[in-house]
VOGU-3710 file (C-alpha; in Angstrom, 3 decimals, decimal comma):
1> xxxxxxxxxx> -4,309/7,405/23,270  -3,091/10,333/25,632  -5,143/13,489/24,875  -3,229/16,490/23,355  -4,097/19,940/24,962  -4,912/22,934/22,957  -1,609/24,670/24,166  0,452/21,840/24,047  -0,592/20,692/20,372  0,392/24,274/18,957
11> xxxxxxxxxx> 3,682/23,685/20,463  4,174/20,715/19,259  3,185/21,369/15,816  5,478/24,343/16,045  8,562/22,260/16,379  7,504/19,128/14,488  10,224/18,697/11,786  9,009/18,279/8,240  9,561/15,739/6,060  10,611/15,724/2,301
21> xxxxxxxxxx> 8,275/17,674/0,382  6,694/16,180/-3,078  6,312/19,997/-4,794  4,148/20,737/-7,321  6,983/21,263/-9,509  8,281/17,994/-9,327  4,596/17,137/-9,832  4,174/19,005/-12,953  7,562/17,235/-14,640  4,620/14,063/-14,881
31> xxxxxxxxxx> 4,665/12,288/-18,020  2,298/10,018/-18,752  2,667/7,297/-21,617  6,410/7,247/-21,376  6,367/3,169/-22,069  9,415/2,692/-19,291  7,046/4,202/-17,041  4,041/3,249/-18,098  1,843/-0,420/-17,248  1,329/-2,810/-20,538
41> xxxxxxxxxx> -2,070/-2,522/-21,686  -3,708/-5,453/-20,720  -5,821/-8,437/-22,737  -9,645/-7,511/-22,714  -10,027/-11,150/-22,352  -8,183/-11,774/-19,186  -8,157/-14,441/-17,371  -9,801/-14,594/-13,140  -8,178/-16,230/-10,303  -11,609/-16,622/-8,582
51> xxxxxxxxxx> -14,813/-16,021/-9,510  -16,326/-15,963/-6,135  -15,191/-13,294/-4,758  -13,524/-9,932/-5,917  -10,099/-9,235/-5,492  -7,609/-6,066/-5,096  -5,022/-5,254/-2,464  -2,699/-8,284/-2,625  0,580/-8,435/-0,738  2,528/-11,830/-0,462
61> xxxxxxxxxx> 4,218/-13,343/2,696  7,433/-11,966/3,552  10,218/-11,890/5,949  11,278/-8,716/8,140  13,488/-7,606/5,690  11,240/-7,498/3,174  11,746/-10,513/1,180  8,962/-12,432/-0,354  9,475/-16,269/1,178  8,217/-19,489/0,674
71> xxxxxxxxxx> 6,646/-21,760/3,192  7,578/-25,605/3,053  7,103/-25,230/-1,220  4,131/-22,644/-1,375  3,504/-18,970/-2,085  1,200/-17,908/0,226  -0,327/-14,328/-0,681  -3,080/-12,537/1,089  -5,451/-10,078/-0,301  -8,523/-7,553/-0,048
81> xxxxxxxxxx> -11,489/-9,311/-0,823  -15,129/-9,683/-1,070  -17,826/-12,113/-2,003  -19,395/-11,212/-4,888  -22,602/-13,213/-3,864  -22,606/-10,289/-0,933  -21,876/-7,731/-3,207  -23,684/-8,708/-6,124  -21,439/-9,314/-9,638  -22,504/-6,105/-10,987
91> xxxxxxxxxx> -20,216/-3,102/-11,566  -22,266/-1,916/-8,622  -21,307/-4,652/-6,506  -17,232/-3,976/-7,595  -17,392/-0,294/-6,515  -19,666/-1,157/-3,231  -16,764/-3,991/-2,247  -15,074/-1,908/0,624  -18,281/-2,329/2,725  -17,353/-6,142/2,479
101> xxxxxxxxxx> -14,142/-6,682/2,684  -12,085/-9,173/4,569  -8,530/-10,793/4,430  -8,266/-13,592/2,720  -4,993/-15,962/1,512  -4,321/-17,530/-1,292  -1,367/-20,869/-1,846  0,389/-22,142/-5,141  2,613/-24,759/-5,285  4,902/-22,509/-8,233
111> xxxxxxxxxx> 3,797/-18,966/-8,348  3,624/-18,427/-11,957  0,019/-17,564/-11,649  -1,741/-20,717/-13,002  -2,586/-22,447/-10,272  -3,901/-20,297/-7,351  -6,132/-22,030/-4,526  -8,106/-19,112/-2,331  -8,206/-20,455/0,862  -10,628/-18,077/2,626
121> xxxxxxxxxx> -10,482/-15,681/5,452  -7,750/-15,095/7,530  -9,070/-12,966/10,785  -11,060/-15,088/12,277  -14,939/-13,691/12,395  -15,860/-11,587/15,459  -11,975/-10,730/16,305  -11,659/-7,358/14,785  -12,644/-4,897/16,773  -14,750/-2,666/13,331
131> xxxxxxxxxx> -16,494/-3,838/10,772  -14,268/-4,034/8,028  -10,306/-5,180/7,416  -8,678/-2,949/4,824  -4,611/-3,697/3,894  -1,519/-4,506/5,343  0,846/-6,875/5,170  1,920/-10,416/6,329  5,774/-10,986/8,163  7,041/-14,271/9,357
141> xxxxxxxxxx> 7,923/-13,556/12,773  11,512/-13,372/13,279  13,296/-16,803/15,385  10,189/-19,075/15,107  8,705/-21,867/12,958  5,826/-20,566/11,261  4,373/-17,813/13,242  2,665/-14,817/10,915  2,305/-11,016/12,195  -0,613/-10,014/10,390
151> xxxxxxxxxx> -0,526/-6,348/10,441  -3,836/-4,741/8,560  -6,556/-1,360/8,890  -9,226/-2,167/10,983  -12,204/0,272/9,744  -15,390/0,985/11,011  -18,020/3,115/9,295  -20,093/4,260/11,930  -18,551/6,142/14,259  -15,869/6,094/11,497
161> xxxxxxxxxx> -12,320/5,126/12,596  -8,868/3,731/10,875  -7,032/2,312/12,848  -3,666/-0,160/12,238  -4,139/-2,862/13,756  -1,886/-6,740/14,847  -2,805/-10,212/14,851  -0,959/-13,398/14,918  -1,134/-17,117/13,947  0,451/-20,097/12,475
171> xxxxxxxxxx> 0,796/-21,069/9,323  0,613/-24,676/8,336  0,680/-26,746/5,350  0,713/-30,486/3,904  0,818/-31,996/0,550  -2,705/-30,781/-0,602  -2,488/-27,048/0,637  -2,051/-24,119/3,369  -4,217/-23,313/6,163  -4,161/-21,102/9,889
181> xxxxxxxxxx> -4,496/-21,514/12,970  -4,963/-18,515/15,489  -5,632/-15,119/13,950  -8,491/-14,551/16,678  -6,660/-11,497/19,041  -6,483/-8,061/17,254  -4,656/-5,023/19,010  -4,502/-1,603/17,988  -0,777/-0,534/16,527  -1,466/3,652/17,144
191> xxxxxxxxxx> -4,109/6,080/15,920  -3,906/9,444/14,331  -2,293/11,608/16,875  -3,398/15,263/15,484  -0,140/16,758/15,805  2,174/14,402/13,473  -0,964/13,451/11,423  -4,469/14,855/10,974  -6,878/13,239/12,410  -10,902/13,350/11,631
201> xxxxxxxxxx> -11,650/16,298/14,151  -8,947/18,010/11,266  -10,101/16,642/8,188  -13,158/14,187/7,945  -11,806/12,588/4,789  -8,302/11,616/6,527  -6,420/8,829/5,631  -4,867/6,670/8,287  -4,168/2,944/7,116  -2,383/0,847/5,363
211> xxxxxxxxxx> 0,794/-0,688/7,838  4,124/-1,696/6,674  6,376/-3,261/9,088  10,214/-3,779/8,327  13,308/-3,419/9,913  15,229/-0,672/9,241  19,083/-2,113/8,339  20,937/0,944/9,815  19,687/0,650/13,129  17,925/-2,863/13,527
221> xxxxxxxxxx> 14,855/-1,170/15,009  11,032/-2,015/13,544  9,150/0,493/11,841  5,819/1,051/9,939  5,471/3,077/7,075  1,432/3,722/7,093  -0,668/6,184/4,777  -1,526/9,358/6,854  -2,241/13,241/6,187  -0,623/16,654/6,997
231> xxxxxxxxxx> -1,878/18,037/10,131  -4,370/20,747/10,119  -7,715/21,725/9,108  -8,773/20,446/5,659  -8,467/23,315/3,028  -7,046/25,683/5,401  -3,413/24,780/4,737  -0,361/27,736/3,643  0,896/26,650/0,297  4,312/28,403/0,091
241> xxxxxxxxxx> 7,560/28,500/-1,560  9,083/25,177/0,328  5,615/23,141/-1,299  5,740/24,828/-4,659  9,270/23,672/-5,323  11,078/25,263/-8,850  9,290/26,862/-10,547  9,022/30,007/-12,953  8,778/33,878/-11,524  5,254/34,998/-10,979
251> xxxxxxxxxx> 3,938/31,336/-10,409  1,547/31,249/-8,052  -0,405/28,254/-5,625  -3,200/26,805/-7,997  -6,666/26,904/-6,874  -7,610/24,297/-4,966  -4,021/23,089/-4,004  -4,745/23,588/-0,187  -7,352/20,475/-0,492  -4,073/18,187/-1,255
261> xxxxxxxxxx> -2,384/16,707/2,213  -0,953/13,266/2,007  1,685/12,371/3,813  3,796/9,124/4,499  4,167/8,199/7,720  6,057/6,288/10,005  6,192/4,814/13,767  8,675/3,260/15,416  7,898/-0,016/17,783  8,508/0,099/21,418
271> xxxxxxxxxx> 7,136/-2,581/22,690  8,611/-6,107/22,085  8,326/-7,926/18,443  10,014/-10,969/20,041  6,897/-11,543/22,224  4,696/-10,323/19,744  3,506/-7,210/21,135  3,031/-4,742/18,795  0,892/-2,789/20,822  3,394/0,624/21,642
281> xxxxxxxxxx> 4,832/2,711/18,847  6,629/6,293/18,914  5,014/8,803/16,477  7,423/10,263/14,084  7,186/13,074/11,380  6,036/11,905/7,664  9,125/10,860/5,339  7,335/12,699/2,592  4,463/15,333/2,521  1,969/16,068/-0,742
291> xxxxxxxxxx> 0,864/19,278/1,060  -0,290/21,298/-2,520  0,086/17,770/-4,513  -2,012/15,222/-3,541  -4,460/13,993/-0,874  -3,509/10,578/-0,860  -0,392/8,562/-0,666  -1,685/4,354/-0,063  -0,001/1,640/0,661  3,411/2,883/1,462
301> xxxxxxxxxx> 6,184/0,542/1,408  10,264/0,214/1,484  12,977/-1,104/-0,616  16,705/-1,287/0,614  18,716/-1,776/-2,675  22,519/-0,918/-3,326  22,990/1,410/-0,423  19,822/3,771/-1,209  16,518/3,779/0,167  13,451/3,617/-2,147
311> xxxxxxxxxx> 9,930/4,377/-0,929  7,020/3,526/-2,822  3,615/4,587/-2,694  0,399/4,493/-4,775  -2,179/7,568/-6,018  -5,388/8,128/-7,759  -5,409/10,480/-10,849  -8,525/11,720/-8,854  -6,692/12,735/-5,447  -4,046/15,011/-7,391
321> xxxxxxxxxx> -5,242/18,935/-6,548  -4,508/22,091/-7,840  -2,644/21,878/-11,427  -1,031/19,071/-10,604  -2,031/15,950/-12,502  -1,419/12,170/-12,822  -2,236/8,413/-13,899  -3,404/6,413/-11,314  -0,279/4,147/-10,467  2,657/3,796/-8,112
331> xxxxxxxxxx> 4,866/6,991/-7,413  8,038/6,446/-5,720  11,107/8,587/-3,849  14,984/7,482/-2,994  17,188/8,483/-0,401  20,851/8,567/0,035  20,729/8,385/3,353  19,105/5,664/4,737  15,007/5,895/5,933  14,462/8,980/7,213
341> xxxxxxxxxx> 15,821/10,783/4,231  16,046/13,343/2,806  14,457/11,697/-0,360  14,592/12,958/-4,446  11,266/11,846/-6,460  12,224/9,057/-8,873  12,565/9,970/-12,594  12,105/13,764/-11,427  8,525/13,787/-11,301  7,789/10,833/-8,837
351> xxxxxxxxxx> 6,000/8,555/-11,409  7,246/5,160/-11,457  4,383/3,157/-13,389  1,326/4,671/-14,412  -1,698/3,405/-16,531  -1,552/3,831/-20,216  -3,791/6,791/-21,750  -5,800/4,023/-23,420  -6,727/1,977/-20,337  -6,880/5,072/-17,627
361> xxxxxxxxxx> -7,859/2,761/-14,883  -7,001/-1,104/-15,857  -4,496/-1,768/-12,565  -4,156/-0,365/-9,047  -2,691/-1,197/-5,732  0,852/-1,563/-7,317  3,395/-3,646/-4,724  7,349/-3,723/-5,416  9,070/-6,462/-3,885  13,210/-6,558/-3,228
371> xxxxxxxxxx> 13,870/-7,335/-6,534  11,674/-4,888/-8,605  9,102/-7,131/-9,579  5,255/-5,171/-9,262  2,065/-7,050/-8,831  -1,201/-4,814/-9,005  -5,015/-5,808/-9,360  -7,287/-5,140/-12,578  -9,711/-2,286/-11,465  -11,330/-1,934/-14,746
381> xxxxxxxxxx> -10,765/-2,001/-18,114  -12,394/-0,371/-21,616  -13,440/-2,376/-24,895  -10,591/-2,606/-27,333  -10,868/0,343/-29,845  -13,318/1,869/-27,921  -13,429/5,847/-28,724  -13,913/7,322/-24,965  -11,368/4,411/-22,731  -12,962/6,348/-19,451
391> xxxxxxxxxx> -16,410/5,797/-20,193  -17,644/2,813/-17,804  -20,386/1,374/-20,473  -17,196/0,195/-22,062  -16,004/-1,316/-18,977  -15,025/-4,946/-18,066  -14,527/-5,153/-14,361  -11,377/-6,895/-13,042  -11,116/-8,058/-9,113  -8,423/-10,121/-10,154
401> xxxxxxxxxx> -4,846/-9,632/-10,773  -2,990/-7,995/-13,275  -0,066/-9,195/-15,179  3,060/-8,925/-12,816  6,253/-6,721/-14,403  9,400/-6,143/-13,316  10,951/-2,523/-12,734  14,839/-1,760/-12,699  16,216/0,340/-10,210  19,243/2,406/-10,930
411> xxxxxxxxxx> 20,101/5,420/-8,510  17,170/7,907/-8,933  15,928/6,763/-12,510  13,797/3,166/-12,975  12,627/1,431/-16,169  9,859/-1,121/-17,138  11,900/-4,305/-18,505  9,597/-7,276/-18,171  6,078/-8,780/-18,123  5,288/-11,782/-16,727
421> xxxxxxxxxx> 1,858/-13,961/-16,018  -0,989/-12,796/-14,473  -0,861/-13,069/-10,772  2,911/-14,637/-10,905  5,443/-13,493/-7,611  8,891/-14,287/-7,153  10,120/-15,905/-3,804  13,813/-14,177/-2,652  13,827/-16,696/0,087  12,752/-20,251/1,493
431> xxxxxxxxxx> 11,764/-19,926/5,219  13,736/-21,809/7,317  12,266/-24,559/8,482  11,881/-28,618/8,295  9,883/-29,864/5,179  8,033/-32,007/6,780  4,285/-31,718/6,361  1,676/-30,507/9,061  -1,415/-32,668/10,232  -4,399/-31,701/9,846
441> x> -6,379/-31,670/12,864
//
């Protein structure tokens, strides 16, 4: 990555154009409980995919343009995960799984949640270049048979980096299952640049993961929507008017406000998706900032629905600064005018599902696919009737997934209409290809 002088990165950040701002008054409008926005509460006794290892992060296979696919009659999903023999099954062991996580895939022959198969890891061992693989997503590559972009954050704790990252394989599957072949060449995507994003010499809890690659429909380039921060020094930030939104005379910035930087990001590709290189991207300003808000925005992702654009993202009660507060959940933002906005925060306030009052932090890591439908993980969740629901004595740890609902999206407004089955997803799409089975080598 090119160097940035001292002179030259003032300039820059002088003229870099700033995205749509998430204000703290659109922040305080927040309403938790409201049951269209708000995630079912969830069966103490629910059931595990896997026992073996934890689960959270989940995405499913898709296409370029977003839509979840099959491959020659399976779902194919990939998620964060860990073994809990390396982590221990203790509540310890759940909150220690980030040191241990890997990729790995999971196949069902019809999706409704009953009858997942984890298949192991993905990334073959030794190939990424830290020590850990954090999310992403998974995109059949565009005019082939069964080639997979893998797209992910490669992490490393000591010297600590973030960085998105590529890798490619094949996909292949017969009668009995799915399996890979390839996934052994990672390449670094971009890295925080300090001028569009902060980077750790800014802030040394920066965000910088999380890469989701689409095609944009008004232009038919490739882009990645990534989790990033506001560039600048951590706490040293100007709260003013444009991030404090609507609000009544006298109001003034709450303390502790300035600590709040997330920002959405997004890169276009230069380099050549037909070959697979996804090694060059252009830096671009964030879509949306949190400067005042909130300090992080995960997981960012797109849906193109009836002409609008709506951009999801997820957030930790715990990350929201100043006065502003908020359940952990996903938050979400649409635009009239195509990707680069500017956007409105759905429902007014942003909040698009949050967890109920009763279960504070039963689901995270929410996901909307083309057609509305959410799938999350189960974080944790409290003893029925149990008088303090944030207390973890009363917890039951999840690391499986949650029951998948469907949201409705109409214009800036969305509702909770359905629940289905515990880890169920919905295929838009069959990928195009012969039926035939694969032979196992």
């Amino acid at each position: 990555m090119t160097a940035v002088s001292s002179i030259n990165k003032s300039a820059l950040l002088s003229q870099r154009k700033t995205g749509t701002r998430w204000t703290i008054a659109d922040a305080l409008k927040i309403h938790a409980d409201d049951p269209t926005t708000t995630m079912p509460l969830i069966d103490y006794d629910f059931p595990v995919i896997d026992s073996d290892v934890w689960q959270w992060d989940t995405w499913a296979l898709r296409d370029i343009n977003g839509r979840t696919v099959t491959f020659k009659g399976w779902y194919v999903m990939f998620a964060l995960v860990a073994d809990r023999a390396a982590t221990g099954n203790t509540v310890e062991g759940w909150h220690s799984r980030n040191n241990f996580s890997y990729i790995g895939f999971y196949y069902s022959r019809t999706g409704n949640g009953s009858d997942w198969k984890f298949g192991g890891r993905v990334i073959q061992p030794g190939a990424n270049k830290r020590d850990w693989e954090w999310s992403g997503c998974a995109v059949m590559r565009e005019n082939t048979t069964n080639v997979i972009d893998l797209f992910y954050t490669s992490v490393n704790g000591t010297p600590a980096q973030s960085v998105p990252s590529h890798t490619a394989g094949r996909i292949l599957a017969d009668d009995n299952g799915v399996w890979f072949e390839g996934f052994d060449v990672c390449t670094d995507m971009f890295e925080a640049d300090g001028v569009n994003y902060a980077n750790i010499a800014e802030d040394q809890y920066w965000d910088f993961r999380d890469p989701h690659v689409f095609v944009n429909p008004d232009d038919g380039n490739i882009y990645a929507l990534f989790e990033g921060n506001v560039p600048g020094m951590r706490g040293q930030y100007t709260i003013d008017s444009d991030e404090m939104g609507n609000l009544p005379p006298a109001s003034t910035v709450p303390a502790g406000a300035q600590y709040g930087a997330a920002a959405i990001g997004i890169a276009r590709l230069v380099s050549d998706a037909n070959s697979g290189d996804f090694s060059r991207w252009e830096m671009l300003p964030a879509l949306v900032t949190a400067l005042g808000v909130n300090d992080q925005t995960e997981r960012p992702h797109v849906v193109f629905q009836d002409g609008l654009t709506y951009l999801f993202t997820i957030s930790h009660h715990s990350t929201f600064t100043g006065n502003s507060t908020g359940p952990d959940g996903v938050y979400g933002f649409v635009s009239r005018n195509g990707i680069f906005g500017p956007y409105a925060p759905l429902n007014g306030s942003g909040l698009v599902l949050g967890n109920p009052s009763d279960a504070p932090y039963e689901t995270y890591s929410h996901f909307v696919d083309p057609a509305g439908y959410v799938q999350s993980f189960i974080d944790t969740l409290p003893q029925p009737g149990t008088v303090d629901p944030g207390n973890p004595q009363t917890y039951r740890i999840g690391g499986t997934l949650a029951p998948t609902v469907r949201i409705v999206m109409e214009g800036e407004r969305t509702f909770l209409t359905e629940v289905h089955a515990f880890g169920s997803i919905f295929a838009q799409v069959a990928w195009p290809v012969s039926s035939a089975f694969d032979t196992r080598s």
